[in-house]
Structures are given as C-alpha cells and as structure tokens.
N, C-alpha and C positions, 0 to 999 in steps of 0.2 A: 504494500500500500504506500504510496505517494501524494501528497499534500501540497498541492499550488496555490500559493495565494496572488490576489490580484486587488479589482476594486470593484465592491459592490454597486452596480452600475443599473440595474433593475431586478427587483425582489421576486420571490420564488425559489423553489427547490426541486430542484428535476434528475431522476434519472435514468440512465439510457445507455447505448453505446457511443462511443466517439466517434464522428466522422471528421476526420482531416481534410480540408478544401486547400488546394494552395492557391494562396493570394499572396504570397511571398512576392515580398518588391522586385520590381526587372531591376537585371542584372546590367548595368549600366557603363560601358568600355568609354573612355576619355581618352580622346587621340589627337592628336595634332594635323591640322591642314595648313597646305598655302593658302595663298590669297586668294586662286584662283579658284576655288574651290566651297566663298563663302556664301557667293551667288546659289550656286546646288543646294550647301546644308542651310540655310534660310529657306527654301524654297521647299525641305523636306521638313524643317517644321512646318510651316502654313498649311501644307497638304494634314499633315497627322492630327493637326489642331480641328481644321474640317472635315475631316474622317472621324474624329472625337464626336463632332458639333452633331452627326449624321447619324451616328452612333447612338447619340442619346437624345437624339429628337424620336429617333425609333423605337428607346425606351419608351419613352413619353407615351406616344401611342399603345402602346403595345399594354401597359401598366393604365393609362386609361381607358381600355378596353375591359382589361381584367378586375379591375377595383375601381374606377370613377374617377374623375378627377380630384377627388377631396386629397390624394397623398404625393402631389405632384410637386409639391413646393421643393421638396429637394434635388428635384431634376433641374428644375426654374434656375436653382440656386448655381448651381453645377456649369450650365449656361451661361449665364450672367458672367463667371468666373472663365469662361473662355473668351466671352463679347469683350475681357477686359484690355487693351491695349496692349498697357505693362505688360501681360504675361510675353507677346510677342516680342515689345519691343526691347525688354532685359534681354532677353537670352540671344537677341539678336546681334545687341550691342556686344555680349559675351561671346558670338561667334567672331565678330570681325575684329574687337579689340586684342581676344586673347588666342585668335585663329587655332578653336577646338571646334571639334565637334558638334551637330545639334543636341544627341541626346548628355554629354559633357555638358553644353550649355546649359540646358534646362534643367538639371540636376543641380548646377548653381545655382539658377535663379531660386529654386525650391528651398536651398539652404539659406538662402536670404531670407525669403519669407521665414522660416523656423526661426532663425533669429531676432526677427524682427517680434513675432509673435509671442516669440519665450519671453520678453517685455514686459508685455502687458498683465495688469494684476489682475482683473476680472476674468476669474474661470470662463465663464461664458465668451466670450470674445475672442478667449485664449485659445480655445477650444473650435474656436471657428477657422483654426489651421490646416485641421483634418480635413474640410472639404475644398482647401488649395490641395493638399497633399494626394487625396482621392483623384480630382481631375486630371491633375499630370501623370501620376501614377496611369491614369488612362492613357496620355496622349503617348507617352514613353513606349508600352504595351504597343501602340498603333504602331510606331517606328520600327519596333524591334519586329515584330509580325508573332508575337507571343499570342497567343489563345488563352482566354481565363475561365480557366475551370468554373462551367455551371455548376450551381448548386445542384445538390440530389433531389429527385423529385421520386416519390412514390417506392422510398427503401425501409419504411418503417418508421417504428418511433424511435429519432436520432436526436443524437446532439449536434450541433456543427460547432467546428474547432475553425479558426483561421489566423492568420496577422491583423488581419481584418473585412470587418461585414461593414458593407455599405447602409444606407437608409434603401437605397433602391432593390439591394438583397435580401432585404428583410420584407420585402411588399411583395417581391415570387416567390417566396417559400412557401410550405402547405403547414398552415400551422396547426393540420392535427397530426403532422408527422413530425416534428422539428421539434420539440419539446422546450428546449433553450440553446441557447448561443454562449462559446467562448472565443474573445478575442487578444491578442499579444498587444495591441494597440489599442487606444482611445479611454474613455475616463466617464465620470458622470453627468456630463455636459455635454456631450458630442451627442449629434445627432442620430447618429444609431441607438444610442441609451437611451435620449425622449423619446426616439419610437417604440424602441423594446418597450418602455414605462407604457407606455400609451396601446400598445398591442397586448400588453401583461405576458409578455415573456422573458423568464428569466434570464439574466445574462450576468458574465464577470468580464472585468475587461482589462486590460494592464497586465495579463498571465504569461510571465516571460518562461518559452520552451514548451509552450502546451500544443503547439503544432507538431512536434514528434513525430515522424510519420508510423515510430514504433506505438506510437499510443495508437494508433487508425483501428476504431474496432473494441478498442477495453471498456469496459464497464468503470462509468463517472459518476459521481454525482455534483451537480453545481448546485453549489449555495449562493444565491443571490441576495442573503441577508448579510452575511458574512462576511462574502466576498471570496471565498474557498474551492479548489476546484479538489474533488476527491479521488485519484485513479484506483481502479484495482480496490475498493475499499472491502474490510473483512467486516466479517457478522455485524462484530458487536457495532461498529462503525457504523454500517449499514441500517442496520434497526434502530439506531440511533437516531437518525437522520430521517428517516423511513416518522418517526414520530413527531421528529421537528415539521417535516411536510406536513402530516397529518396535522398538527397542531395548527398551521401557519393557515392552510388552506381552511382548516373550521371557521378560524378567527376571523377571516376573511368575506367568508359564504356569510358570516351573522353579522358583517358588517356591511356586506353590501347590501343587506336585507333593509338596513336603515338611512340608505342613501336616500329615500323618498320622504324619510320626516324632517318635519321643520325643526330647525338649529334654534332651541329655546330650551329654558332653562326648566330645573322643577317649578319655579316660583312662576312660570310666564315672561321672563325675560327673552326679548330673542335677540340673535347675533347672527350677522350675516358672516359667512362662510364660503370664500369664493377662490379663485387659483392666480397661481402664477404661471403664466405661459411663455413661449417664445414662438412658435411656430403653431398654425391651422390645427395641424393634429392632433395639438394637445388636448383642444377643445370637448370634443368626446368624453376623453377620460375626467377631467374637469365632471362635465354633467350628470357620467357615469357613477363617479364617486359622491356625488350630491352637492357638488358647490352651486353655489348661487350665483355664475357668473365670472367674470373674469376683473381682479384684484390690480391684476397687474400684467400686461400686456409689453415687453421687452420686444421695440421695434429694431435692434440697432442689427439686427443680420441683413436685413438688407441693404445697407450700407455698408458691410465689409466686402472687400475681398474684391474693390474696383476703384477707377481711377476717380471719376467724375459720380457726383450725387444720386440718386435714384431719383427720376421723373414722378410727374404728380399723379401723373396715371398707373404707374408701374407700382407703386405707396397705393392705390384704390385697390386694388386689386387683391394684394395683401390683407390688407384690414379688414374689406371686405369678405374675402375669405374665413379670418377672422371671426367675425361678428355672426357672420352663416354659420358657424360651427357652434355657436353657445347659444344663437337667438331662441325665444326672444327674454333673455337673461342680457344683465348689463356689461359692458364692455367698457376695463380702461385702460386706456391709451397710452402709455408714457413715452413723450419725448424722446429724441437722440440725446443718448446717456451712454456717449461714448469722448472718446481724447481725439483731436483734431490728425496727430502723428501717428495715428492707429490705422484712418479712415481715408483719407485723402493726398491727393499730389507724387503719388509712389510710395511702395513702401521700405526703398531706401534711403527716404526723408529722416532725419536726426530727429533722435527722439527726446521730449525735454528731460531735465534734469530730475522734477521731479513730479512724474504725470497726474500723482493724486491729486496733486495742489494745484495742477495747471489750466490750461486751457479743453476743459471737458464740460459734460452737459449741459446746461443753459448758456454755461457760457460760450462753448462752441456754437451754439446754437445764435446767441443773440449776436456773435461777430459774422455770419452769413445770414443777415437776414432775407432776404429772397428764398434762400433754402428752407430755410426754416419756414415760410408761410407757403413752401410748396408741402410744406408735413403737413399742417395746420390745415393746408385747405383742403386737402385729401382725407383728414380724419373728419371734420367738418359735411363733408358729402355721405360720408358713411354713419354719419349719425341723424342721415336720412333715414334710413333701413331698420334702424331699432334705437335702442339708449347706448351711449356712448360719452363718456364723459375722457374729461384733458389733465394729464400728470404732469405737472413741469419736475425737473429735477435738476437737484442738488442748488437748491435755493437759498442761497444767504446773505441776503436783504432785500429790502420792497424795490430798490432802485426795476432790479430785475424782474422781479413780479409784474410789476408795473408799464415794462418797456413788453414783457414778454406779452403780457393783456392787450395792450397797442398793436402788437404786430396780427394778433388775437382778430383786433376787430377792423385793420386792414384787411385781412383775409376774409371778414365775413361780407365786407361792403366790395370786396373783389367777387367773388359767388353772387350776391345780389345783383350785382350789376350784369351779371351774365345767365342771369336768371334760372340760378342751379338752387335746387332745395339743399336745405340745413335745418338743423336743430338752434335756431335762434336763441336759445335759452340752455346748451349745452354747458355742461357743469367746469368746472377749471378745479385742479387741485395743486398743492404743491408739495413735494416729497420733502418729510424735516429729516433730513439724517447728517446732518456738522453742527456742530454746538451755538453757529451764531443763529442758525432758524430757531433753536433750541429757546435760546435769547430772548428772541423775537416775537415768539410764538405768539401772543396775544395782538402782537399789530400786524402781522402775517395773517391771519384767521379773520379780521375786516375786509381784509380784500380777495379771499377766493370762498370758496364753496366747499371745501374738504381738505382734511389732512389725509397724506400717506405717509406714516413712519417707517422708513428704514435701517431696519436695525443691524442689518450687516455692516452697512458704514458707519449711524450710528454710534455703534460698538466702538470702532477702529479710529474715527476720531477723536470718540469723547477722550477713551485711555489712551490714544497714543500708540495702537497698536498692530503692526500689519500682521493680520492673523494666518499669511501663508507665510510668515516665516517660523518653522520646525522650533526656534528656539523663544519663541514668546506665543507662542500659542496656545502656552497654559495660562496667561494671563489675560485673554481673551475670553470675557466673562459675561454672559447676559446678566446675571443675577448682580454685577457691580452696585453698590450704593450707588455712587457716580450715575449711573443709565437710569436706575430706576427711578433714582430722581427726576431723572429727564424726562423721561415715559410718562409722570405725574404731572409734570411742570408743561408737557405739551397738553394731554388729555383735557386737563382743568382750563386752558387758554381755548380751544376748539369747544368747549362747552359753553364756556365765558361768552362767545360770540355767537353759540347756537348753529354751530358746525358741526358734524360728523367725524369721526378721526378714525381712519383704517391703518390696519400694522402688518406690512408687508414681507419684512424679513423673515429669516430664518426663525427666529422666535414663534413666529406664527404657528410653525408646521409643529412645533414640541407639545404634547402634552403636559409633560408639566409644568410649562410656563403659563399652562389657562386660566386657571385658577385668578392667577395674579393680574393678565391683564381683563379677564373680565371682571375683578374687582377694580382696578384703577377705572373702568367705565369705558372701553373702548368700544366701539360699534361693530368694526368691522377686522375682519381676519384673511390673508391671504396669504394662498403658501401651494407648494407643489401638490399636484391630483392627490397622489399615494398617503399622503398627512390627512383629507380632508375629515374621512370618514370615524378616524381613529380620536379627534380631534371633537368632532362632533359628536362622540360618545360621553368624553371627559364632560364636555356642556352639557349635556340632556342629564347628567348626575348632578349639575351642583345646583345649588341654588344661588342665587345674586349675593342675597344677605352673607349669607357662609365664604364666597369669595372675596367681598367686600372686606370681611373681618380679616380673612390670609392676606390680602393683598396690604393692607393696614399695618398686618403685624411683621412684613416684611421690612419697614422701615423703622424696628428697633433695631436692629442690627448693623453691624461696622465692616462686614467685610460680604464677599458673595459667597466663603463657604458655610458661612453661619446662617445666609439666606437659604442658602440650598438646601441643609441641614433641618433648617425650620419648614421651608415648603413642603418638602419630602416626608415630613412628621404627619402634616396636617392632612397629607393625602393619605397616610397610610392607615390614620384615625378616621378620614374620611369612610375607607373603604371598611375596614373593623367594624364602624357604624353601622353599617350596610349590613352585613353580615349578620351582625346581631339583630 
C-alpha cells in the first residue's frame, strides 16, 4: 500500500481502478536556425495557432451538441487566449531575436507567463495560468503532430489519472463511468476543480508520480476530503474509508434534503445565504445547494490572459450567462478586482513593487475610465433580465465612491440615450475589507445601498499579514480581537444608516464562525456552493437570542485563541442541549 498526497480540490470518496491517460507535456527540442529560416518557423507557428483555433471551434460544436451551451465558457476562454496578439507576437520576437526555433520559442514565451503569474497573490488569478498553459500545450501538440490520448469511454467504473484534465475533458466523460479524477497539476482554483465542485466529482490535484504507468489498473481510492490518493490499499484501510464514504455520502443525501428550506433561524430570524462564483457553471450548484442567489460574482477572468480590455458586448454575454444560471434569484456583480500589471499592455510589463498597495481594483478601474463604464454599462443591461445589483471594490474613501457613482450615472444616461433598458434603480454596494473603509464605515453607508465584507483581505490588512506566506500563516486569525472589532464597528454603521451588510469571505463558508456573525447582526452570507448547505444547518439550530449572547461574549477576550476556545465551548453546550 502506497499513500499520495496532493490537494483536496473537490470532495468525495471514490473507489475504483486507475486509468493512466497521458497528457504528459510535448517533449519540446530547442535548436538553432539562420536567419533565413525565420520567415518558415513564424509561419509554422501561425499555421499550428489556426489549426488550435479549428480544433477547438470543433470542440465547441461538438460539446454543444452533447450538453448545451450552458458549459462553453471554457472553450470561449481558450479562444480568446489564442485571439491574443502577445501570444504570437513574443514568440515571434523570440524566433528572430534569439534565431531558435518555433516550438523553443513558445516554450519561452510560456515561461514568461509562469513567471509573471507566480506574482501574483490572489489564488484565483494565479491560477488562471493553467488555461495559458493548457492552450499552448495544444498549439505545441499541433507542431509536433502528437495525438492526445482520448479519454476512455464505456471501460467501466474508472478513475482517471493524468498530469492533467482539462475543463473540456471533464464535459466528455460518462460520469457514470468515471467515478473521480486525479491530476499531477493544478490546485483548488483552477478550472477543472470549479467544474469537478460543480459536476460533484471527486478529485485530488497536485499528486506528484500518480501517472505511473505501473499504477495503470491498481485499485485506488481518492479522498477528496483529505486530499489523499490511496494505491493498492489493504483491508483494514479499505473498510476504513469504505465508512468515511459511507459516512460522507449520508451526510450529504440529508443535506441536500434541506436545500429547499428557508435559511431562518428557531426564533424566525432569516438570513440570506447565497455563493461565491467565478464562472456560469457554478451557478447550478449554487441553487442546487440552496443559496439564495449569487453573493459575489468574481468578473476579473475575463480580463486575463489578453492584451487589450474585453468589449461591452463580449462582458453581456458573460453576465448574462450568468444571471441565466441562478435566475430569477439575485445577482452580484463585482467590479474589476484585479492589479493593472497583471491584466494589461503584455505580460512582460514590470510589475510594481508592491501590488497589494498599488494600483488594483477601483483604482485601476477609476484610472481607465471609459473601460470601466464599458463594465458598468454591460452589467447595467443585464439587470434588464432579473435583479442584479453593483460591488465596487477595495474602497477606501468616498472620494472614490463618489467618482465611481458619477461614472455610474454617465453610463446610465449613455443606455438612455440609446434607448437600451436598465434597472434605473439598480443597487450599488461597496466591498469594506482595508481598515480605512473600516474607518469610514458610517459615512460610507450614506452613500451606497449595501455593505460587502471581505474578510480575506480584511484579515491581511487589518494584522499585517500575507496569509500565503508558510511562515505567518499561523497568525492569520479570523477570531483576532482586532477583526472582530471590525466586523462590529462595520455591522452597527450599515444598521446606523438602514443598510444591509453581507460577508463574503472565507469566514462565511465556516460553521463555526455562524454563531458569531449572526449574533453581530449580519444579513447576509456568501461563500462557495459546497459550504452553503452545511452552513444552513448550523442556522436553522440557533436561535438569534443565543447567538446574540456568543457573539457578545466573544468580546471578553484578548487574544483569538481564547475566542476560539470560548466559541467552540458554547457550541458544544449548544449541541449537549440538544441532546438532552
């Protein structure tokens, strides 16, 4: 027996025999040419780049045939990332300057983007490397004249092993034959993970050696709670696991059982309960799981991974998509919440010094503003179709609130005039998560329609703390006095002026932080599909009053383990209660 571990990337426990797929990367030769010779390998890119574009336009088709249009976006995306200039024109530049090869060339430029990308702090963005990396990895394939091993169709109930599964190889599989997926590549933000999450199939992803081709055939089991791949496992192992399934899957069957009741409390309190998404598909699972809607709508992938901005028709299209997948449940929109040297002008543009602090969300936004009221009038149009409200983010002072509103109502007297429907009365919110919104918060809350708290950043700036780095990411604490004060000091300001206050991060999705923020009085909660259900349990047990008093008693305390220590008390008396 053999023990792999990796990163649990979508939950479940499956097991079955291994199938080995190789998607092992083309094998890539870097050779030197003359000059005379650049004219050719230019010209053998362009070709392989349009035999790519040809290639998966016939995906397109072929997958909206078989399942709809509803799971195309990752083709879109794939696209879009060949439409991009850059791609051609680096590697080109790298043919004639360094007189190598095309597929040498494009092998640098790909190392470029990894660099560029390893950057960036936000997992999600970071993580939007994978589908540069997926497309070349196509056009390369094209060059070389490699064949890529089809998926198995109709071999039983399998696992599939690879370096890695695409989003597009997860939409031909039979998924009553395929049980789960392991991959050597990718993490819990990559697109194959939100569709796994979204298809409910289990996967591990990050499993360095689980391609073996001696493993082809042995009996696995993956844990996608865990993150664990189990080869060859014996008995006791086995029946082990064999109970965690059983266990996992019960818990699961009696909670989806309660996805149709309403998020209110013993006493009649209700709280909305809604998702964080990034992509169309997630949509589903969201409503599948009982959310009320969509929390938080993460626009910024369509903006990576090209030279020039996404058009205002091309942003409808999307959101619209969108807002079709949850209607007619609410939809919100947040803003480009991304850094300027991430997104635009090539991406071997120098990157700032220090990008938390720098020139990102609103503020990128409010330094192009024509672009910006091409988002604006796009979200705008789509809150024709159902409810759809506006998130600015990372707001720290009115100056920007204020310009951001202006540009707001440029945009709506732009639509009027060309006599396109809108929501005239479409909500505006503004995300608190840096200590001066924190500040602010009661003269923040005059001028918009809602709070969104996030508490990922939140967190990181109130302490001071970049929670990807390995050696302070113990000190990355929700339960902080610090936060929770914050958490109080915003709620009581959004109440103050007769506002709403929704809490979007990571916090959201934890059970045992419920307790606490539905005593501080928050309204609303938004967090990934897979939280919602579990989440809405812990609510439909408490009562207001009883949270009210945890959340109270939280603020006797000096440090976050002494919080924890005490929440964790009060739940477990909670549940003792119950019992008796």
């Amino acid at each position: 027996m053999r023990i792999f571990s990796g990163i649990a990337a979508s939950p479940g426990i499956a097991m079955g025999r291994l199938r080995i797929i190789d998607r092992s990367r083309t094998v890539v030769t870097e050779y030197p040419i003359n000059s005379d010779s650049v004219c050719h390998e230019t010209s053998r890119l362009a070709q392989a780049i349009e035999d790519t574009r040809a290639e998966l336009e016939s995906l397109k088709c072929s997958l909206a045939e078989k399942s709809g249009e509803d799971h195309l976006f990752f083709i879109e995306t794939h696209l879009m990332i060949l439409e991009d200039e850059r791609l051609v024109s680096e590697a080109t530049e790298i043919i004639r300057s360094c007189l190598i090869n095309a597929e040498g060339a494009l092998r640098r430029t790909l190392h470029r983007y990894r660099e560029t990308f390893a950057k960036i702090d936000d997992p999600y963005l970071r993580e939007r490397f994978s589908d540069i990396e997926t497309v070349i990895e196509r056009v390369l394939r094209s060059m070389s004249g490699e064949a890529v091993e089809p998926l198995p169709q109709q071999e039983g109930k399998i696992i599939i092993s690879a370096n890695d599964i695409t989003p597009s190889d997860l939409l031909q599989i039979n998924r009553n034959d395929v049980l789960a997926i392991v991959t050597e590549i990718g993490g819990q933000t990559s697109h194959t993970a939100i569709l796994a999450r979204a298809l409910d199939l289990p996967a591990v992803m990050g499993v360095d050696g689980i391609t073996d081709l001696l493993l082809d055939g042995v009996a696995v089991i993956v844990d996608g709670l865990s993150g664990s791949v189990i080869v060859n496992p014996d008995q006791e192992t086995f029946q082990s696991s064999l109970r965690r399934k059983q266990h996992y899957e019960y818990v699961e069957y009696e909670l989806l059982k309660t996805a149709h009741l309403p998020a209110v409390t013993l006493d009649g309190h209700s709280m909305y309960l809604r998702g964080n998404v990034e992509i169309p598909e997630e949509g589903a699972s969201v409503l599948g799981h009982g959310g009320s809607g969509v929390g938080l709508y993460r626009t910024e992938i369509l903006f990576m991974n090209r030279a020039s901005m996404p058009d205002e028709e091309e942003q409808l299209v999307l959101y619209r998509s969108m807002q079709q997948a949850i209607a007619p449940h609410l939809l919100t929109i947040r803003t480009l919440d991304a850094g300027g040297d991430k997104l635009l002008g090539g991406m071997d543009q120098t990157g700032e010094a220090n990008p938390a602090l720098g020139v990102r969300a609103i503020r990128l936004s409010l330094s192009m503003p024509d672009e910006f009221k091409k988002q604006l009038r796009a979200i705008l149009r789509v809150s024709a179709d159902g409810p759809v409200r506006i998130l600015f983010p990372m707001i720290s002072g009115m100056e920007e609130v204020r310009t951001a509103k202006t540009l707001l109502e440029e945009a709506k007297r732009e639509l009027t005039s060309s006599g396109i429907k809108f929501d005239s009365k479409i909500q505006v919110g503004v995300m608190i998560e840096i200590p001066a919104a924190v500040t602010l918060a009661d003269l923040l809350a005059r001028e918009v329609d809602y709070f969104s708290v996030g508490t990922n950043d939140l967190i990181q700036y109130t302490l001071a703390i970049d929670r990807s780095n390995e050696q302070l990411s113990h000190l990355y604490q929700p339960l902080h006095p610090a936060v929770l004060r914050s958490l109080r000091r915003i709620i009581q300001a959004a109440h103050g002026a007769g506002i709403p206050a929704c809490l979007c991060g990571e916090m959201a999705g934890d059970p045992l932080y419920l307790p606490v923020l539905l005593g501080l009085g928050y309204d609303e909660l938004s967090m990934g599909a897979g939280s919602l259900l579990r989440v809405k349990q812990i609510l439909r047990r408490c009562t207001l009053k009883r949270a009210a008093r945890i959340a109270e008693g939280c603020f006797a305390f000096s440090t976050a383990a002494e919080v924890e220590m005490y929440l964790k008390s009060q739940i477990t008396l909670d549940v003792a209660e119950s019992i008796d």
